[in-house]
N, C-alpha and C positions, 0 to 999 in steps of 0.2 A: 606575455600572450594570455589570453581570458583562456580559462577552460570550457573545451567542447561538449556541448547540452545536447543529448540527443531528447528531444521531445516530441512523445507518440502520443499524447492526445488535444484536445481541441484546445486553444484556449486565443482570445481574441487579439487585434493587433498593438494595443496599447498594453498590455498586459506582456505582449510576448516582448516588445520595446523596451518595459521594465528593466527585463530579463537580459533583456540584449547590453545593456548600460554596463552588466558586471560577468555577461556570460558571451561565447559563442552559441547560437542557437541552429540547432540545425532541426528543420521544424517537420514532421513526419504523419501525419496522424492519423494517414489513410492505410492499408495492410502492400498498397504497391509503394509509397514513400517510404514504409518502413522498412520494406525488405530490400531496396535501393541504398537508403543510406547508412544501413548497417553493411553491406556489399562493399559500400565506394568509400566511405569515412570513417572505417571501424578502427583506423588507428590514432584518431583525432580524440573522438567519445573518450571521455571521463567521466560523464555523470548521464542517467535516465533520467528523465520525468514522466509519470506513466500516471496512470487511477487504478480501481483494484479491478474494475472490468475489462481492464486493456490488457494489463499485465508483463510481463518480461518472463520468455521463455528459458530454459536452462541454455540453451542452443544459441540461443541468442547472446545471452550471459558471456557464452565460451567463445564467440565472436566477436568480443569487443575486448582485446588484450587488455587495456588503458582503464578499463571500468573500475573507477573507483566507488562509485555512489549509485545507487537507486533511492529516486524517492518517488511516493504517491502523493499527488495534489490532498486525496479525501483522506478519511482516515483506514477505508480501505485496502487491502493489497492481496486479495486469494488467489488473484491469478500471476502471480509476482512468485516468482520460484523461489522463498529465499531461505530453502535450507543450502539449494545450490549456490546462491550467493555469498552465504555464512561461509561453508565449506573455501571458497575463495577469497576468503578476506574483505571483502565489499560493503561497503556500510549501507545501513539501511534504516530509511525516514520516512514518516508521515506526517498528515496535516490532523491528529488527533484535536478535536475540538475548533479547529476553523470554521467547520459548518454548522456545527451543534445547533446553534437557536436557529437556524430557516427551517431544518432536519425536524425539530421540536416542534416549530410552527407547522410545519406538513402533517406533520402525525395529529394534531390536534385539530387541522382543519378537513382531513381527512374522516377523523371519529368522529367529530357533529354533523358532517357530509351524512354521515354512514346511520350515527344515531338517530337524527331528527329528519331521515330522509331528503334531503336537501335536493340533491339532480332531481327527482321523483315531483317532488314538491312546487320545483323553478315549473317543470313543465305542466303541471297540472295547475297553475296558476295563471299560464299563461293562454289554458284551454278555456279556463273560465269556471274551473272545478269547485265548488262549494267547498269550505271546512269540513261541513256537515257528511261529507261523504268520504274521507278520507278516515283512514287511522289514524287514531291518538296516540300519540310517541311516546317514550320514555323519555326523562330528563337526564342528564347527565351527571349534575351536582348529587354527592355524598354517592356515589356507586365506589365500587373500587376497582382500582387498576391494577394490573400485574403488567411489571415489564423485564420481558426475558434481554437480560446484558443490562447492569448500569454503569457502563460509560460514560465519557462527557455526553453525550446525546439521551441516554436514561435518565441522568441527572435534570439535563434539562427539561425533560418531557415530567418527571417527577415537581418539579418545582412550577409548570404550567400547572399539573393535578391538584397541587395544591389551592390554585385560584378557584377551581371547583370544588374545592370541599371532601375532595375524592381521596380515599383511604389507599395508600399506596406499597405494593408487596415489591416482592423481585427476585429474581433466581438468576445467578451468572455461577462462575464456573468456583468460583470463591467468594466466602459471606466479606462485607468491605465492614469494618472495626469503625470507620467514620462515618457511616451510613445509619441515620433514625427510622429507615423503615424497615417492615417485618421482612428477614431474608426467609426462601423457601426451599428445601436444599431440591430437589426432584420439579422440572419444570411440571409434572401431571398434579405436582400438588398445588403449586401456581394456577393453574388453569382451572382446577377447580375449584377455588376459593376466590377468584376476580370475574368481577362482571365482564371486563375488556384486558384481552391480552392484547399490550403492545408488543411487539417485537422490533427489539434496536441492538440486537448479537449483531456477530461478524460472520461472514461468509465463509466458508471452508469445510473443508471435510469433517471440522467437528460437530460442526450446527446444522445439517444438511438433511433436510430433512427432519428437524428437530421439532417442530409441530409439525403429527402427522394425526392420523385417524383418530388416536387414542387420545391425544391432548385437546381434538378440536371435538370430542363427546366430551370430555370435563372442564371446558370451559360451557356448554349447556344452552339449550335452547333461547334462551333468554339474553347469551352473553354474545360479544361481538372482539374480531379480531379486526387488528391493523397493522402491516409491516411496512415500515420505512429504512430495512438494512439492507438485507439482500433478497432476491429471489427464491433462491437456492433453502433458503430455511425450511420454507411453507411446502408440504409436496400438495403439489396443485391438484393432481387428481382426487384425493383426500379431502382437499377443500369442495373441489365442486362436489365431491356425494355428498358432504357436509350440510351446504344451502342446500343440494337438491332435498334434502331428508329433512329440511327444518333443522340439524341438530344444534347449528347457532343461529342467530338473529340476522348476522351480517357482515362484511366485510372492507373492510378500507385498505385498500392496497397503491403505493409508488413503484412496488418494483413486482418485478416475477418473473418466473425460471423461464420463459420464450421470448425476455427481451430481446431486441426492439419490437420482433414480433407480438400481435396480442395475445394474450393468452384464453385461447380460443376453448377451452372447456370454459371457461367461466363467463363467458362475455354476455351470455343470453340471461344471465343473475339480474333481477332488480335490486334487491338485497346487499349488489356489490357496487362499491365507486372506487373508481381506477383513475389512476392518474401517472404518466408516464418517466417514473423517474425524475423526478423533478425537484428532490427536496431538500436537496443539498445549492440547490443554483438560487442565488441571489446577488447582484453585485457588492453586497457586504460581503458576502460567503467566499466569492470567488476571491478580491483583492487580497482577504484573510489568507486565504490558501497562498495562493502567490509570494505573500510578505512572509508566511511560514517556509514558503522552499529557498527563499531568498537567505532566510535562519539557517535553516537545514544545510543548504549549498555555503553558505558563509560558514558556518561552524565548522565544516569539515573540511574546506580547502584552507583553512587557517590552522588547523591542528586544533582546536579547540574544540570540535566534537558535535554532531548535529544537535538540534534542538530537542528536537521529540523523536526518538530511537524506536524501532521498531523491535 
């Protein structure tokens, strides 16, 4: 008999098909399917599949006898309870590095959005706006970057920097021994030494608020922020006094603390381009993830252990 998959978030029907070939999938992804099939087949489930914004609650954890496995498609999981999962014996996986280069791509396309005023630009082009009356932009090539968390996703976004010519710093939670670029140990000292903080931390109670007032005055009038981790990093109202005051240039943002909703202090920004979570999704990214929960779910219903451990 295939072990039972409970799966609480989106993912398409060829993909779930995959899944179906070596799993039972029992598919949930809406808050009334999930609370239904956790109800009705909580003694089938052996294994979650979730993101880090879905999540699995403790409650839910303790309703599912059989649960041997959680895993997160991204490399996400803040909303994933797993000290209470640890506490139970339950293993726990992610899609570390699945997404990485669309994640890298977003972040990049985001800062030259942001840099060279791009939405601003498209519209005033299509007004019929002269050169001659617009700002002259900054270039991007040889600035320097800072980026808070190098991750698989820092790494990548690092090694994009590099195509620019751009001098690359970094601050995570520990300096990395394999890493060529200048570590910072205090994100404030980051911030005020890079033209552009990237942010590519993880979400959770540690980083929460991790750029706040203080970091976004030392990264400086001149500098510009971009987050493609989580929302939850950035405190929004902070940003918007931010742009309101001049005190940076600008910002590029995928995610933010009112998802889905917009983040409505900020929206009347020209200074800011938004773009809705989106920077993980690619059908490279997505198959990736899949074929890593497929690692993940294989390794650990064979005894041999997931892939990538949280």
């Amino acid at each position: 008999m295939k072990p039972a998959v409970l799966m609480l978030n989106v993912l398409n029907d060829a993909h779930r098909a995959k899944i179906e070939e070596h799993y039972t999938v029992i598919y949930a992804p809406t808050p009334a399917e999930r609370a239904e099939a956790i109800a009705t087949r909580a003694q089938e489930i052996q294994a979650v599949m979730t993101i880090g914004t879905v999540g699995l609650t403790a409650a839910e954890i303790d309703a599912l006898p059989k649960l041997s496995l959680v895993c997160t498609l991204g490399v996400g999981y803040e909303r994933v309870d797993t000290e209470h999962a640890r506490a139970r014996g339950i293993a726990l996986a992610n899609g570390a590095g699945t997404n990485a280069d669309v994640v890298a791509d977003q972040a990049f396309a985001l800062l030259l959005a942001t840099v060279r005023q791009v939405p601003a630009n498209d519209r005033s082009a299509r007004q019929g706006v002269d050169r001659d009356h617009l700002p002259m932009l900054p270039q991007l090539a040889y600035k320097r970057m800072g980026i808070l968390g190098l991750g698989a996703i820092g790494n990548k976004i690092a090694q994009r920097a590099r195509g620019f010519d751009m001098e690359v710093g970094y601050h995570s939670r520990t300096q990395r021994s394999d890493c060529p670029h200048r570590y910072f140990a205090s994100l404030a000292e980051l911030a005020a030494w890079c033209d552009v903080l990237v942010v590519a931390a993880p979400g959770g109670k540690e980083t929460h608020h991790a750029v706040d007032a203080g970091v976004l005055r030392a990264i400086g009038r001149a500098g510009y922020l971009v987050n493609i981790s989580r929302g939850s990093v950035v405190d929004t109202e902070a940003l918007a006094a931010a742009l309101a005051a001049g005190d940076i240039a600008g910002a590029g943002l995928d995610v933010y603390e009112s998802e889905p909703l917009p983040p409505q202090p900020l929206i009347g920004f020209s200074q800011l381009v938004l773009s809705p979570h989106i920077g993980g999704r690619s059908p490279e990214a997505v198959n990736n993830t899949v074929e890593r929960f497929l690692a993940n779910a294989g390794g650990h219903f064979s005894g041999k252990g997931v892939v990538s451990a949280i």
